[in-house]
C-alpha positions in Angstrom: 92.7 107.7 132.9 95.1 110.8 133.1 97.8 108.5 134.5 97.3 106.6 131.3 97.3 109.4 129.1 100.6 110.7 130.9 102.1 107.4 130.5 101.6 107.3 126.6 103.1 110.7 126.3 106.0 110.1 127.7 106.4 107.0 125.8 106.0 108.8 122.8 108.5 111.6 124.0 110.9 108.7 124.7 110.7 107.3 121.0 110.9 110.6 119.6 114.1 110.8 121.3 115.6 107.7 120.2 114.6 108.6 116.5 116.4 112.2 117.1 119.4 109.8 118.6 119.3 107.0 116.0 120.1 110.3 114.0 123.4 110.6 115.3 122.5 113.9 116.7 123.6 115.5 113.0 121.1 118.0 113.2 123.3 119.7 115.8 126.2 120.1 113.8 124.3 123.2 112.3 126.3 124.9 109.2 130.2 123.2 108.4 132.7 125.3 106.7 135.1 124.2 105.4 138.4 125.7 104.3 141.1 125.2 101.5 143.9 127.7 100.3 143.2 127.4 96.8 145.1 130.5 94.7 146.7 130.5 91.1 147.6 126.8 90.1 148.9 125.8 93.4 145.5 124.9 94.8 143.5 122.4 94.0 140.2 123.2 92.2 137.2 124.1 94.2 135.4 122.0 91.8 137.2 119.0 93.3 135.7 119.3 96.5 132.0 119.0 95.3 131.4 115.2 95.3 133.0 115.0 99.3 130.4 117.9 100.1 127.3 116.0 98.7 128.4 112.9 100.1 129.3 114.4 103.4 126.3 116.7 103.4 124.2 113.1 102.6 126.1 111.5 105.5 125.9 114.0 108.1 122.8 115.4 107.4 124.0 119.1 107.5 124.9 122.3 105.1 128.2 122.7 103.9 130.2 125.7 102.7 132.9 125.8 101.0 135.3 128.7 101.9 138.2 129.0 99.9 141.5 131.1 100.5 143.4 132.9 98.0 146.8 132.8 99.9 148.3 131.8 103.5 147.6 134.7 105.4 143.7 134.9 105.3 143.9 130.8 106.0 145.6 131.6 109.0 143.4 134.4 110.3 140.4 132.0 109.6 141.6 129.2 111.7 142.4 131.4 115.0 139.5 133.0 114.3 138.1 129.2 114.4 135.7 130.4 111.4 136.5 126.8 109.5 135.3 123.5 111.4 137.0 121.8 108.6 140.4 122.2 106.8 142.0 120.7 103.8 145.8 122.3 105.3 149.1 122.6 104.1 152.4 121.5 106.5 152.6 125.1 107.7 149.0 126.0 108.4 148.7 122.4 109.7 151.3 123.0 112.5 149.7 126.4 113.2 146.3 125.2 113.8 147.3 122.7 115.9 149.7 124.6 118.1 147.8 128.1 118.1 144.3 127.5 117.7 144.0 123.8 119.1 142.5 122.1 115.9 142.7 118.4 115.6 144.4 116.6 112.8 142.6 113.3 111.7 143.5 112.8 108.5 146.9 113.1 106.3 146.3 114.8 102.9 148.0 113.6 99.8 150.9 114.9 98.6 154.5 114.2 98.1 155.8 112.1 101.0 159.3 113.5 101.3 158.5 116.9 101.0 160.9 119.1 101.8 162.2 123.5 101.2 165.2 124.7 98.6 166.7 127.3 98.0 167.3 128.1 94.7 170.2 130.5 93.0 170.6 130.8 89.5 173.1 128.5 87.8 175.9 130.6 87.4 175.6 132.8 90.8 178.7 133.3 92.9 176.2 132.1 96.0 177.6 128.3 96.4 177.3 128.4 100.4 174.2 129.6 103.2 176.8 131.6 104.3 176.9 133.0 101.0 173.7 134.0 101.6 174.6 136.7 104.0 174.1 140.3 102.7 171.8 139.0 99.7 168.4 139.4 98.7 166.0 136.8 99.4 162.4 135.8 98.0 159.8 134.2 100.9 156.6 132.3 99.9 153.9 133.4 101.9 153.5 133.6 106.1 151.6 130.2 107.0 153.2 128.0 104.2 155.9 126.2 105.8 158.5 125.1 102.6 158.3 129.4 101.3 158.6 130.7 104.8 159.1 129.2 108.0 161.9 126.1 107.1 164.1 129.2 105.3 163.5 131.6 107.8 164.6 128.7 110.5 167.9 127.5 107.9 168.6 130.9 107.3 168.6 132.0 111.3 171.3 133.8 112.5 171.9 135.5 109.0 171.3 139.1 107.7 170.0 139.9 104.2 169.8 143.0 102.5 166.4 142.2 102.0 163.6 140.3 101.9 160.5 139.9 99.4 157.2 138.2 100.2 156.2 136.4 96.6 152.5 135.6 96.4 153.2 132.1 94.9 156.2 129.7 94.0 156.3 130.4 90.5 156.3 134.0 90.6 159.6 133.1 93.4 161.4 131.7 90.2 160.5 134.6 88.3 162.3 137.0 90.8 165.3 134.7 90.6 165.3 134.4 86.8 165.0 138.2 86.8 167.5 138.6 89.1 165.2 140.8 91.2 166.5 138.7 93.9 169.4 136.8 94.6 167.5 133.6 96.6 164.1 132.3 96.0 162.6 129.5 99.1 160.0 127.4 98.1 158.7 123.3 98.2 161.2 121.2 96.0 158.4 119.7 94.3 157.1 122.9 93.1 160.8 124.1 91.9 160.9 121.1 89.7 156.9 121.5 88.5 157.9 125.1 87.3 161.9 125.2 86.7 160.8 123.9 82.9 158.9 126.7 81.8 162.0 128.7 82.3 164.1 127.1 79.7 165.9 130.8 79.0 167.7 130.7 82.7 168.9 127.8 84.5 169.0 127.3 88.2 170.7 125.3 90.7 169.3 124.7 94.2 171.7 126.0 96.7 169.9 123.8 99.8 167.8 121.6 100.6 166.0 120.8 104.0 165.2 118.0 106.2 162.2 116.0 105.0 158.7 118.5 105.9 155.3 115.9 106.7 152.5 116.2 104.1 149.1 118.5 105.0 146.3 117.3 107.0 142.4 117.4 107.4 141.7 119.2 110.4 139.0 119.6 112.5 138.1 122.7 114.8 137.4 122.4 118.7 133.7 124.0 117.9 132.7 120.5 116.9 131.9 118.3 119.8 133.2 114.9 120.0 130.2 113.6 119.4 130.5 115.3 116.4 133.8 115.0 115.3 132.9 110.7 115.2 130.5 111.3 113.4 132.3 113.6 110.4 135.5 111.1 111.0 133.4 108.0 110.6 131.7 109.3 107.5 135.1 110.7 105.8 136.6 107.0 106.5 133.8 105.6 105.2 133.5 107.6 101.7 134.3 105.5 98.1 138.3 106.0 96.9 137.3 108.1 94.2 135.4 110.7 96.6 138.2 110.9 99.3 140.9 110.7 96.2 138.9 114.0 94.4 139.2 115.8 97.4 142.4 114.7 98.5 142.7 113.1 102.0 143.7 109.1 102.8 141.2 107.4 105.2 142.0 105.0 107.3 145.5 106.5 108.3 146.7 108.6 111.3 148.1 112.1 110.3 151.8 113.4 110.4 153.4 114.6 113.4 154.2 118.1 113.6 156.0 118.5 116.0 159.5 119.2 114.7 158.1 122.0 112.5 155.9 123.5 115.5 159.2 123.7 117.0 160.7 125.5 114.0 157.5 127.6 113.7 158.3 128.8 117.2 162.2 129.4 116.9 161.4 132.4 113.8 158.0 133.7 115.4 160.6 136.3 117.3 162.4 137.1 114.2 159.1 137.7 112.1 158.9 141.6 112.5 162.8 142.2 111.2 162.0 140.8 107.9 160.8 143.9 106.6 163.4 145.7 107.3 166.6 146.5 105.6 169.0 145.3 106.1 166.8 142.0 107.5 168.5 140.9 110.5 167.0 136.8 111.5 167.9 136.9 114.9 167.1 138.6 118.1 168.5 140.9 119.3 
């Protein structure tokens, strides 16, 4: 009789588990957060992101947070702090979390395919040369984005300016230039034509332009099990166009390849601490 009773036990042990499995194991995942830069207009709105959380919260079975950054530099201490299991990256903050905190890109992120950096003078400036550029004042976008800061730091290497300005976004980078607070503004030549109208007063000219920069990515952090990270892949492959449109990822297609801008990452990682100087030497010593 107590064998018997034993025996049903376990059998209802064992179907217990296969529920808790047929389940996925979501329960696990615990609490996601996930991460966006969103600051001024250059972000997308945090409002966007609300149908992918219910959905994804329905899917996964699991609470969601969204965490939102108000420029670069908090993103990046967030991922290597590995605080976000998800995030919505830019090309620079893409190619960082990969390469320095070991996150896993599964998804591109809309965007402009051939992205690339410019440099942008004002129309009539005597700067018609990178060369030129030596001994003049220069306008970065913020450390972590990759067209504002790392691609001009790397096509700038080798050069010294009298100094260098960090700009908390691209439009306030023309407004130096217009102002002639600085000489050179760097920022993504998509943005430079979004916001070169609303400056109908002063007219530029873009000095140079990079090689082509990959679009962001949806990244996942190495916190999440596999397991786990099927199950959020499956689910974000599986969500309605308008849902994966509204928060701006394409399903169903491999993500860019860093690896070129890793390796320009790397080259001006050295050079970083000069930039604050003045003169700003950018390259070692």
């Amino acid at each position: 009789m107590v064998s018997r009773r034993l025996l049903l036990t376990q059998l209802l042990l064992l179907l217990a588990g296969c529920a808790s499995f047929n389940s996925k194991d979501s329960s696990k995942l615990g609490k996601l957060v996930i991460g966006v830069v969103a600051y001024g207009e250059e972000g997308r709105s945090i409002d966007e992101y609300d149908g992918f959380i219910k959905y994804l919260e329905g899917r996964i079975k699991t609470l969601i947070e969204l965490e939102p950054a108000y420029n670069e530099v908090k993103a990046v201490e967030q991922i290597q702090r590995q605080v976000w299991s998800l995030v919505f990256a830019s090309p620079g903050l893409a190619a960082i979390a990969i390469s320095k905190a070991n996150y896993l890109p599964i998804f591109p992120q809309q965007g402009v395919d051939n992205r690339g950096s410019v440099l942008v003078v004002l129309k009539d400036s005597s700067i018609r040369t990178l060369a030129d550029v030596n001994g003049k004042s220069l306008a970065l976008g913020q450390p972590g984005s990759a067209t504002g800061y790392y691609v001009p730091l790397y096509e700038l290497y080798g050069s010294t300016l009298s100094e260098i300005q960090i700009s908390p976004t691209p439009k306030t980078t023309l407004e130096w230039v217009a102002n002639a607070k600085v000489a050179v503004g760097a920022l993504a030549k998509d943005e430079f034509d979004r916001y070169r109208t609303e400056f109908r007063d002063r007219a530029f000219r873009v000095l140079h332009t990079s090689r082509r920069i990959p679009t962001g990515s949806v990244l996942i952090s190495p916190q999440i099990e596999r397991n786990q990270q099927q199950l959020i892949q499956q689910a974000m492959n599986e969500a309605v166009p308008a849902i994966a449109q509204a928060a701006g990822y394409i399903p169903n297609t491999p993500p860019p390849d860093y690896k070129t801008l890793i390796t320009f990452i790397e080259k001006v990682k050295p050079i970083e601490a000069r930039i604050r100087e003045k003169p700003a030497p950018l390259y070692v010593p």
